[in-house]
C-alpha positions as CSV (number, residue, x, y, z in Angstrom):
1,X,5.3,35.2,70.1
2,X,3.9,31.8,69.4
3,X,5.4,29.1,66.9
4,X,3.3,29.6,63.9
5,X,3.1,33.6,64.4
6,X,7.3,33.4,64.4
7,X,7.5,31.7,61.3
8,X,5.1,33.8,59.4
9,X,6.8,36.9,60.2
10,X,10.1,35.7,59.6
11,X,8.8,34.4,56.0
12,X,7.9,37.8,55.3
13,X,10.6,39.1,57.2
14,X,13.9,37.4,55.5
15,X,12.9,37.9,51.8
16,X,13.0,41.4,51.0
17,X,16.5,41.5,52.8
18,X,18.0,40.9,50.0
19,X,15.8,42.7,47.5
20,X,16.3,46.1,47.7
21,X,13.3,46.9,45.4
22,X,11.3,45.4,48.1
23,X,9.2,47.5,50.6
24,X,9.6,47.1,54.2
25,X,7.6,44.0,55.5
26,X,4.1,44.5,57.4
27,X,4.5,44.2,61.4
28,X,8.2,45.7,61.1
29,X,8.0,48.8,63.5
30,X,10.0,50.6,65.8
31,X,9.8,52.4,69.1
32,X,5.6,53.0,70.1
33,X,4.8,51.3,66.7
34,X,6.7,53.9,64.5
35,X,7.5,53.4,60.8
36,X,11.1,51.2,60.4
37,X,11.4,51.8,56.6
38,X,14.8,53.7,57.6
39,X,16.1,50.5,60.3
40,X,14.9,48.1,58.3
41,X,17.0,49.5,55.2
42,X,20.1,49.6,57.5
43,X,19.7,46.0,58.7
44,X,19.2,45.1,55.2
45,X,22.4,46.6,54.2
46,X,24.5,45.3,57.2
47,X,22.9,41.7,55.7
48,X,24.2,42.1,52.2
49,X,27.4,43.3,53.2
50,X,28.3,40.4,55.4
51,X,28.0,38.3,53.0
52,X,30.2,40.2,50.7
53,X,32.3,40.1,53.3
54,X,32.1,36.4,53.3
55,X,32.7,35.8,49.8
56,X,35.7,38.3,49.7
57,X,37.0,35.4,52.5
58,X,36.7,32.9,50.8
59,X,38.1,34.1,47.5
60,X,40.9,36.3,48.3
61,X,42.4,35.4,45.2
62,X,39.6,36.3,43.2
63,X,39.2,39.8,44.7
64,X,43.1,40.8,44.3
65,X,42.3,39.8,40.4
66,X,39.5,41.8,40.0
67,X,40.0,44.6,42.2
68,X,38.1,44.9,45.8
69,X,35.2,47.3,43.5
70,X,34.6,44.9,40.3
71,X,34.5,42.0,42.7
72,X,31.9,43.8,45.6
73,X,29.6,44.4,42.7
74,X,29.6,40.9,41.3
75,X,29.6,39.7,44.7
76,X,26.4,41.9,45.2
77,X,24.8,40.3,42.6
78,X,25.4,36.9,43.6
79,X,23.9,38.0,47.1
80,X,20.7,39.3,45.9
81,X,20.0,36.1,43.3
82,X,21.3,33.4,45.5
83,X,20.6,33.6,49.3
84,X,22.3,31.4,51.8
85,X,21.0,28.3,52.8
86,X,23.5,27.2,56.0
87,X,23.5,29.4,59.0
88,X,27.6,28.5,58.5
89,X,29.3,31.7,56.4
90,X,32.2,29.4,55.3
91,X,29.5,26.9,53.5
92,X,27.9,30.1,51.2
93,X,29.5,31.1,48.1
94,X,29.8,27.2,46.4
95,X,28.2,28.3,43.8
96,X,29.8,31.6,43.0
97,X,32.4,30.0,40.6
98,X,29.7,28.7,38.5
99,X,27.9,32.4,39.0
100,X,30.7,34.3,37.7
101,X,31.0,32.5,34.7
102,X,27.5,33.6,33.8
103,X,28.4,37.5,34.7
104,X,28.5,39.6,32.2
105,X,31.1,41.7,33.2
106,X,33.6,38.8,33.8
107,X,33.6,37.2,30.0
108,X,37.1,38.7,29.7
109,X,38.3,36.6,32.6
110,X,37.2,33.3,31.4
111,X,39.8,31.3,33.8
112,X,38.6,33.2,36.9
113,X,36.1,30.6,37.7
114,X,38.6,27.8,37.7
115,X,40.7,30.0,40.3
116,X,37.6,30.3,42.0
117,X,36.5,27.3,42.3
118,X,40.7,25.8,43.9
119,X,39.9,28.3,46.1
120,X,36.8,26.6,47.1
121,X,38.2,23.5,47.3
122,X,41.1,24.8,49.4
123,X,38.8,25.9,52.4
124,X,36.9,22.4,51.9
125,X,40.3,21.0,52.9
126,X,41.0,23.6,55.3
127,X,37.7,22.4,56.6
128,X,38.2,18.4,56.0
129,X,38.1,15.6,58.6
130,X,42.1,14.9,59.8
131,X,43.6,11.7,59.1
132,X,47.2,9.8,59.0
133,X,48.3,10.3,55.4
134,X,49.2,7.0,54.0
135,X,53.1,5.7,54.5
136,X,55.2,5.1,51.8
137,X,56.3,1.9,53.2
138,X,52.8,0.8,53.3
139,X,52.7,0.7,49.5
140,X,56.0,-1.0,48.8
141,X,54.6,-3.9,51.1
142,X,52.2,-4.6,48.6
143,X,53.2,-7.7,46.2
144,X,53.5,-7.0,42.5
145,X,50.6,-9.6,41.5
146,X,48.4,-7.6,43.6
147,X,49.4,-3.7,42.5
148,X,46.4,-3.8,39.6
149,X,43.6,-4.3,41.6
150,X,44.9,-2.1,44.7
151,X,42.7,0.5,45.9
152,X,43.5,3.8,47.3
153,X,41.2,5.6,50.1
154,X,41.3,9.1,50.1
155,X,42.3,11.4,52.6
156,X,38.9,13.6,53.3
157,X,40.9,16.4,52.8
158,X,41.9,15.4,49.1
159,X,40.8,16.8,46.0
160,X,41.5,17.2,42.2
161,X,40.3,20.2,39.4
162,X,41.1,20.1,36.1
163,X,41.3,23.5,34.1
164,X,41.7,24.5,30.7
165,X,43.5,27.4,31.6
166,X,46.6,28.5,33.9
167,X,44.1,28.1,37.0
168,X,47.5,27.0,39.2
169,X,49.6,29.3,38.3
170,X,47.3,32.4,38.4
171,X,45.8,31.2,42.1
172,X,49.4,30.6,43.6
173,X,49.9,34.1,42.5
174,X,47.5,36.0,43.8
175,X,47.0,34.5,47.1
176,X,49.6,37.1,48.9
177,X,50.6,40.3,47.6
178,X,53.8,39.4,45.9
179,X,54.2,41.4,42.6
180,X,52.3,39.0,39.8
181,X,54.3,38.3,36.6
182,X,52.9,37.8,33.3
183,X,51.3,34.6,33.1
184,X,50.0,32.8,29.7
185,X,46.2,31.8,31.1
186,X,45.7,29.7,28.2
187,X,48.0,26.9,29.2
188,X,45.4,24.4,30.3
189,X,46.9,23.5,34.3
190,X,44.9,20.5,36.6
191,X,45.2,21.3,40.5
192,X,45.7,18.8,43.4
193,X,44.6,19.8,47.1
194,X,45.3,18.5,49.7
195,X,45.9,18.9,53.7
196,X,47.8,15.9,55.3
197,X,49.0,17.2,58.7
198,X,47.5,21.3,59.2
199,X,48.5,23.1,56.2
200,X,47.0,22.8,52.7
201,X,48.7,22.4,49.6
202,X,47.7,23.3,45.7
203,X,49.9,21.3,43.9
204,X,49.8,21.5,40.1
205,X,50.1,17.9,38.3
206,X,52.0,16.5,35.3
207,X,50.2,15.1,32.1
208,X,47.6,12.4,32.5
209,X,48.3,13.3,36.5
210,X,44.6,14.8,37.3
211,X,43.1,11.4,35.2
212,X,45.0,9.6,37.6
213,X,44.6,10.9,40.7
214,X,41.3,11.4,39.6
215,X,40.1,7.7,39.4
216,X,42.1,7.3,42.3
217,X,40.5,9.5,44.5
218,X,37.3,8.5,42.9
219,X,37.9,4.4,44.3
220,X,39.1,2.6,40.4
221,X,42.1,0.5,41.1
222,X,45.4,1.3,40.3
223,X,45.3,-0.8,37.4
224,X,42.6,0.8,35.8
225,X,43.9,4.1,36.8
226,X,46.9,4.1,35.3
227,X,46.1,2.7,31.8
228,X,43.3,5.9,31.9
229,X,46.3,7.9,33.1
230,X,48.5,6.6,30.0
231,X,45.5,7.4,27.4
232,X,45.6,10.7,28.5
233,X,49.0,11.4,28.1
234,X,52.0,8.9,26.5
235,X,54.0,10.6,28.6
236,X,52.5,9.1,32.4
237,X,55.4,8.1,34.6
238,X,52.9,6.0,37.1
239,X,56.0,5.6,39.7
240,X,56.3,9.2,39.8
241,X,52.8,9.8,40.1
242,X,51.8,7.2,42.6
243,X,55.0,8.9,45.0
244,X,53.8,12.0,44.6
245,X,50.3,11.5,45.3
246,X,51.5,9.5,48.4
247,X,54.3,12.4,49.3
248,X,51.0,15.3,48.9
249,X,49.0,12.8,51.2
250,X,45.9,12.5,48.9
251,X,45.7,8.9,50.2
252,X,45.4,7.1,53.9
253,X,44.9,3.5,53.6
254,X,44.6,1.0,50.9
255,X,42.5,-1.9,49.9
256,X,42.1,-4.7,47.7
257,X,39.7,-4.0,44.7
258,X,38.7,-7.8,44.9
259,X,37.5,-7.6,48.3
């Protein structure tokens, strides 16, 4: 089949795979140029379902909330109004958080897209580039005159979410099949993930911590960081902060903002 002719047909070939009101596509036949309708329909279906398949992989958490039923049928719908665009299964889905805060029939769960969306960002940092977390003797060789302007480079694999629910809490507890306790979702809960060696970590962070690690992350200096940090929350303990941000290993090297 030439160039051009390939392309055509797979322009009218890919679209109605995931539009079941769609007829079969012209020039799909099968055996001595019979009718496909009935092959092309199971292909179809094999399509959708893969990438339900995908999405139930990538949100585990998610699905043990919902129940594997409520969340194939969102899932469905997600499939058929927003196609993939990577030939990478692990790279579709980033915008199913944002999806199912739009579904109808997940407005009672209005912290599920927060969860959703840690668990995104934990398979980013599954994903992420390795690198030598930072050391914490590398910091305290830093002199005091010089902490303000100190910048922190992130470890690929570091990221922060802030929630106004119980994100944390409710995502640590439904990614195995422990028995889930009653949590209060209304506690707002800010998430830091990271991977330093092989595993990743969701680590939830004190007041004024996601601000901070935040505009860390982000490149602002530690000066600038911390008094964001500290209008965020009286209650900031920057030594605490800056050891545990080093101990997750958010950070690898560090720089002077002045240079």
């Amino acid at each position: 089949m030439p160039h051009e002719a390939g392309l055509s047909f797979a322009a009218s070939f890919a679209p109605a795979l995931l539009d079941p009101a769609r007829s079969t596509p012209d020039g799909v036949t099968g055996p001595n140029g019979k009718a496909a309708g009935r092959r092309y329909d199971v292909y179809r279906n094999n399509v959708t379902v893969s990438l339900i398949d995908a999405l139930a992989a990538i949100y585990p958490a998610v699905q043990r909330i919902t129940g594997a039923d409520f969340f194939r049928a969102m899932a469905r719908s997600h499939v058929r109004s927003n196609p993939p665009a990577s030939p990478l299964l692990f790279e579709y889905g980033r915008d199913f958080p944002d999806f199912m805060a739009r579904y109808e029939h997940a407005q009672a769960m209005p912290w599920l897209p927060d969860v959703a969306r840690i668990e995104r960002a934990w398979l980013d940092a599954y994903h992420a580039a390795d690198a030598l977390p930072l050391s914490p003797a590398r910091l305290s060789a830093v002199t005091p005159n010089r902490l303000a302007d100190l910048v922190f480079v992130p470890h690929p694999a570091a990221r922060c979410l802030r929630s106004q629910y119980a994100a944390v809490t409710i995502f640590a507890a439904n990614r195995d099949d422990a028995p889930v306790a009653r949590i209060d979702a209304s506690t707002p809960e800010d998430a830091l993930i990271t991977r330093p060696e092989f595993d990743v970590t969701v680590r939830r962070l004190p007041p004024g911590g996601a601000v901070f690690a935040d505009r860390l992350i982000s490149g602002r200096p530690l000066g600038e960081a911390a008094s964001s940090a500290l209008e965020a929350s009286s209650e900031f303990d920057i030594a605490a902060n800056i050891a545990g941000l080093i101990e997750a290993g958010a950070f690898t090297s560090l720089a002077c903002g002045d240079q």
